[in-house]
C-alpha positions in Angstrom: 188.8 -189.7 131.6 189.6 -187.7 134.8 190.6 -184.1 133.7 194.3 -183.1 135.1 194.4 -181.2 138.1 194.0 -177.1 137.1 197.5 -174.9 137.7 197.1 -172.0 139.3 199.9 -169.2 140.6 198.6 -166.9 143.7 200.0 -163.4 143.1 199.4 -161.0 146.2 201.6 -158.5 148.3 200.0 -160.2 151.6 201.5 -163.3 153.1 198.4 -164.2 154.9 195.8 -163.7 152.0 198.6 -165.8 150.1 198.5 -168.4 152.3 194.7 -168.5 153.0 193.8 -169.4 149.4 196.9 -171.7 149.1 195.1 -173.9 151.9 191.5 -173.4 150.5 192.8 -174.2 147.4 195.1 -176.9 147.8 192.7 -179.1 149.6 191.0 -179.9 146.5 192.4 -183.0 144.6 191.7 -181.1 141.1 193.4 -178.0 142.0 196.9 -177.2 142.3 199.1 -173.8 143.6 201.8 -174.4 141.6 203.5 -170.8 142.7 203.1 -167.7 144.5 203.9 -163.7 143.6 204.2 -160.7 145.7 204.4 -158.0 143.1 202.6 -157.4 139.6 206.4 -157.5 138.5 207.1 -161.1 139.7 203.8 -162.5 139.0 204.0 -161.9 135.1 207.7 -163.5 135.5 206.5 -166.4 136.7 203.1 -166.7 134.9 205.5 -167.2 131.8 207.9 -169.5 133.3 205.1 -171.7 134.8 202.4 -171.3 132.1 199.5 -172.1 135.1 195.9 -171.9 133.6 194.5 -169.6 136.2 195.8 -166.8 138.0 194.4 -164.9 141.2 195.5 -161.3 141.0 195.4 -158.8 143.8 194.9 -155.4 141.6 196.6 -153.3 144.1 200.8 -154.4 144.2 203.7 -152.7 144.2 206.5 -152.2 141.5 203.6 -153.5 138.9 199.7 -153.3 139.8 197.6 -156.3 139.1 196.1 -154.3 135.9 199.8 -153.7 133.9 200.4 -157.4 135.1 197.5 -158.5 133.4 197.8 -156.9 130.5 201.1 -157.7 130.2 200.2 -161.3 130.3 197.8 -162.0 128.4 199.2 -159.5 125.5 202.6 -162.0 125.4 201.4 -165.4 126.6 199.8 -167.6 123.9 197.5 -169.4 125.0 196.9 -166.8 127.9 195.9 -168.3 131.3 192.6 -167.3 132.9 193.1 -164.5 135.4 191.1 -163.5 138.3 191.4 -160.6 140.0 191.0 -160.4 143.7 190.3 -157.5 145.4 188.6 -155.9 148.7 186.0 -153.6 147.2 183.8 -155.2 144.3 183.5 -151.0 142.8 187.5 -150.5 143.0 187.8 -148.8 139.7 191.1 -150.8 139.8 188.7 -154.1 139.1 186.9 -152.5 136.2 190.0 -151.3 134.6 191.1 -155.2 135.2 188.2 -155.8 133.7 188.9 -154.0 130.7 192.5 -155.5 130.4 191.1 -158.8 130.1 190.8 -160.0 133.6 188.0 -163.2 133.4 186.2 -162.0 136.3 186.5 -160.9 140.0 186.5 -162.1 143.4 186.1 -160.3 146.8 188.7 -161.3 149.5 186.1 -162.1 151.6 184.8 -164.6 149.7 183.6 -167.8 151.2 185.6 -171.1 150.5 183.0 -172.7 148.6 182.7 -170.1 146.2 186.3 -169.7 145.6 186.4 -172.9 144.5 183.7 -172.9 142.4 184.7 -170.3 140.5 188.3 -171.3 139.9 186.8 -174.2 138.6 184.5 -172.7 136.3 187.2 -170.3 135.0 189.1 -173.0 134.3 187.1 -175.1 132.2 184.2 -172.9 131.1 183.9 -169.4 129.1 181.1 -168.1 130.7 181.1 -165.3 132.2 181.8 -164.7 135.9 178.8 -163.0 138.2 177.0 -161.6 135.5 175.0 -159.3 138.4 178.5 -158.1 139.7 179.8 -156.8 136.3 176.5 -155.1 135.4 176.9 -153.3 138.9 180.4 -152.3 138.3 180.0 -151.2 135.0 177.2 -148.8 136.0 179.3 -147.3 138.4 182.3 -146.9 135.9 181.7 -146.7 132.3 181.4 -143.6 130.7 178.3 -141.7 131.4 177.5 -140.8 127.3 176.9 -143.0 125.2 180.2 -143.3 122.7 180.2 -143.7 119.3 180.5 -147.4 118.5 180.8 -148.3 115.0 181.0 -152.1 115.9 177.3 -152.1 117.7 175.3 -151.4 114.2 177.8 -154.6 112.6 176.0 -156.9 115.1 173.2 -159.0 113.2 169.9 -159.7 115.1 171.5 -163.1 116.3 175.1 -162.0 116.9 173.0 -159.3 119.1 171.0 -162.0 121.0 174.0 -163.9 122.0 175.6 -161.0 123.4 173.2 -160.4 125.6 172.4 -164.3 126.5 176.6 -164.0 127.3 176.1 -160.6 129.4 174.1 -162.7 131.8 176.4 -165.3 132.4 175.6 -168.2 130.2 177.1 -170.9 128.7 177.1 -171.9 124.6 175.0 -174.6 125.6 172.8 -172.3 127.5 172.8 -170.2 124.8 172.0 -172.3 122.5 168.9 -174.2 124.2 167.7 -170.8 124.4 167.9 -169.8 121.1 167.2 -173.1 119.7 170.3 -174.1 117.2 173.4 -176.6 117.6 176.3 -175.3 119.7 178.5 -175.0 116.5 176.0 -172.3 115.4 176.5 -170.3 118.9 180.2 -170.8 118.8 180.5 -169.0 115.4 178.2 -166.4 116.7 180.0 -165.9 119.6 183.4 -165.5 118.1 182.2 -163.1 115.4 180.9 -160.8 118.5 184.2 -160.7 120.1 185.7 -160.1 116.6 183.6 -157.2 116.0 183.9 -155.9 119.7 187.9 -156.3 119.2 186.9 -158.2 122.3 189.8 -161.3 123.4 186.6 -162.8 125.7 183.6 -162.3 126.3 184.0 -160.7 129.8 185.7 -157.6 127.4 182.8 -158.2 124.9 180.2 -157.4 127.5 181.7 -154.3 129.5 182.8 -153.1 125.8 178.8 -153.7 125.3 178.0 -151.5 128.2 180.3 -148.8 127.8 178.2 -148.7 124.3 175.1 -148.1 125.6 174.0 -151.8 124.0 172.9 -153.7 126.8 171.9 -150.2 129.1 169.1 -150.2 127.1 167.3 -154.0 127.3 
């Protein structure tokens, strides 16, 4: 059965980066722009009237930055859409803090059509996380220096530990579980008790919660 095409709302204070990904994207017979945004403000306004399931966010807008509008959005919206940041420098500390909120990833405004695609698409329809080398790059740059106290880190069983680190490098529950050699079910459970004990509401927050732990600085 052919999946329906995924909904996605553009939310950016420039007309032309606007209308750039509106042609990428709307070339593609499974995607569809269903509305564009030119303020943080205005984009979680129409995120709730049109209920899209992914969402490009410039982090830097006026009236309400992309971070408040994502936080905002996926604290209120149930289910919450998928939400991308875009942004012009990969170390903006805006993109981390994004990160943080609950943002499912990042992309660079110079990134090529072909990619943007691709990862929209894998947003959409997969949990895994988004360029697993990126977020280890940011989060070196970014999370505290010192190792914080993190109660949560010595809950983690030897497998629930495993699969956080199979998820910190991008892969998939199938992945994860061909690695580790048990059923999919098994992976899912693990994987949900991880973002339970993380107070994690993905796993993109699960793994830079993981760094800013010291957890996977020492592998």
């Amino acid at each position: 059965m052919t999946r329906p095409a995924v909904r996605i709302v553009l939310a950016d204070d420039e007309r032309m980066v606007r209308t750039a990904l509106r042609a990428i994207l709307s070339a593609e017979p499974d995607l569809e722009v269903i509305g564009e945004a030119t303020t943080g403000a205005e984009a979680v306004s129409l995120v709730r009237e049109l209920r899209p399931d992914v969402v490009l966010m410039d982090v830097r807008m006026p009236e309400t930055d992309g971070i408040r509008a994502t936080e905002q959005i996926l604290t209120t919206l149930e289910p919450p859409p998928r939400i991308v940041v875009v942004t012009t420098f990969e170390n903006d500390s805006y993109v981390y803090d994004a990160l943080r909120a609950g943002a499912a990833g990042f992309l660079l405004k110079r990134t090529d059509a072909d990619t943007l695609v691709q990862t929209v698409r894998l947003v959409a329809h997969t949990d895994s996380l988004l360029f697993p080398a990126a977020v280890r790059a940011l989060a070196a740059g970014h999370a505290r220096r010192t190792t914080p106290s993190a109660p949560w880190v010595g809950k983690l069983t030897g497998r629930e530990r495993d699969v956080l680190r199979h998820m910190a490098d991008g892969l998939t529950n199938a992945e994860i579980a061909r690695r580790l050699e048990v059923g999919p079910a098994t992976v899912k459970s693990h994987v949900a008790a991880v973002l339970a004990k993380t107070g994690a509401r993905d796993r993109t927050q699960a793994v830079i919660a993981a760094y800013e732990a010291g957890f996977l600085n020492t592998r």
